[in-house]
C-alpha positions in Angstrom: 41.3 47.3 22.5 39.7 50.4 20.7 36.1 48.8 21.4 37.2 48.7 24.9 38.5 52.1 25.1 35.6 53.8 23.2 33.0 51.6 25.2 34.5 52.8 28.1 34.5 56.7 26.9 30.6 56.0 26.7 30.1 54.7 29.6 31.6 57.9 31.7 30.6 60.2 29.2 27.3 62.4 30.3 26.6 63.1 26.4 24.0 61.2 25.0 24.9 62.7 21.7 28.3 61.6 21.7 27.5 58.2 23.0 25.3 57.5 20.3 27.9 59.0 17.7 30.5 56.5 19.6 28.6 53.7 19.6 27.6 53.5 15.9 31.1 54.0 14.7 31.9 50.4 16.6 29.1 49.0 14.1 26.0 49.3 16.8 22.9 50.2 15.5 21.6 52.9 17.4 18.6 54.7 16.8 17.5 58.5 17.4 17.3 59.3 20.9 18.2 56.2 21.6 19.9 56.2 25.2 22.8 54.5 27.1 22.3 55.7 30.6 25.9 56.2 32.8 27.7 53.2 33.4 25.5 51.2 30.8 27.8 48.7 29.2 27.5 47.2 25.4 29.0 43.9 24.1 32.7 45.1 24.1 34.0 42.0 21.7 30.2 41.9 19.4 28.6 45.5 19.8 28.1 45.1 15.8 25.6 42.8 17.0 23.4 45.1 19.4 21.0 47.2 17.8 18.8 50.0 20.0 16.1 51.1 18.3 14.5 55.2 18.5 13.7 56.1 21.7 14.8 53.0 23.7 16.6 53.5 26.8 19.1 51.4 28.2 19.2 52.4 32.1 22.0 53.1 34.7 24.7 50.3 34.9 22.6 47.9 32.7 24.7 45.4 30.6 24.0 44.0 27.1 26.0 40.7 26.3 26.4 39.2 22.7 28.5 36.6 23.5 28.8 33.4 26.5 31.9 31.8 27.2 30.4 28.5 28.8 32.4 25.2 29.9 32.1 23.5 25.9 31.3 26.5 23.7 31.4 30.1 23.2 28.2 31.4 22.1 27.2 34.3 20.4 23.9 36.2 18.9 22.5 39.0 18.1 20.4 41.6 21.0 17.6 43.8 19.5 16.0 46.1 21.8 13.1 48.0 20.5 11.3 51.2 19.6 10.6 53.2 23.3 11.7 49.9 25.0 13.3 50.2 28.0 15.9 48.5 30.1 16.3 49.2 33.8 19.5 50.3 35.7 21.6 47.1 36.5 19.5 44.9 34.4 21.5 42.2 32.4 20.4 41.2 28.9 21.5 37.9 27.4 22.8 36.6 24.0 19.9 35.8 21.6 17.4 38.2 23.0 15.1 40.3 21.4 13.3 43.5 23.6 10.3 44.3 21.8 8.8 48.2 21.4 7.7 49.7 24.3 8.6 46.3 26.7 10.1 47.3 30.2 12.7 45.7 31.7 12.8 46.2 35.8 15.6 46.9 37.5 18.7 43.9 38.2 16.5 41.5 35.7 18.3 39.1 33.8 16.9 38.4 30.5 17.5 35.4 29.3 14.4 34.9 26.6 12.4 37.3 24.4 10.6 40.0 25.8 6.9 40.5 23.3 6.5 43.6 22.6 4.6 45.7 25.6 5.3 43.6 28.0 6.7 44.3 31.6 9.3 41.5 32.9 11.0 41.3 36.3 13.2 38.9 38.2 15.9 36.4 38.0 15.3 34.7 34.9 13.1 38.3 34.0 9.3 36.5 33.4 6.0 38.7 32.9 4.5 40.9 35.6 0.9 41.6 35.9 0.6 45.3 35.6 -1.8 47.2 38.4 -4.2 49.8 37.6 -5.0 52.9 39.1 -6.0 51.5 42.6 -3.5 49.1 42.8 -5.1 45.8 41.8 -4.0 43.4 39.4 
């Protein structure tokens, strides 16, 4: 219940200061400037097992899960999202997965497998997006 309480402090709270301070004291590694947008959500029953690294941002309403109840087994792992990574608002990151430094998550993207590191992924399962130069072309 105090997870669920202070989770829910963070999510409201417009401080990313006080959010980070929050957040480590449930056991989440969070690095400097690390930030939880509003409404962002941590693992309420694992966040021990979600670690943000410097600079990451995790975006509005975006939801990090370290545990699966499915039909024969409740599963749980470990969610590293790193260095100047981001993850966009409503994006949904899975058990098991590990954000590299400087990937990008888009926007309502469920990530279900590793993201390498510099990598742009979108969609429902997230996969690699060709990123456009200047002009516009692939």
């Amino acid at each position: 219940m105090v997870n669920y309480v202070v989770i829910l402090v963070c999510r409201i709270s417009p401080s990313l200061r006080l959010k980070r301070v929050l957040l480590r004291r449930l056991g989440m590694t969070v690095g400097p400037g690390a930030v939880w947008a509003l409404e962002s959500t941590p693992d309420v029953f694992w966040p021990e097992l979600v670690t943000v690294e410097a600079h990451a941002i995790v975006g509005y309403d975006a939801t990090v899960l370290c545990h699966e109840f499915l039909q024969d087994e409740y599963r749980t792992g470990e969610v590293h999202i790193g260095k100047k990574a981001m993850v966009g608002a409503g994006a949904v990151v899975l058990p098991g997965v590990e954000i590299g430094a400087g990937a990008q998550v888009a926007a309502n993207s469920l990530v279900a497998d590793d993201v390498p590191p510099e990598t742009t992924v979108a969609g429902v399962p997230a996969t690699p997006v060709e990123a456009e130069d200047a002009t516009g072309a692939a």
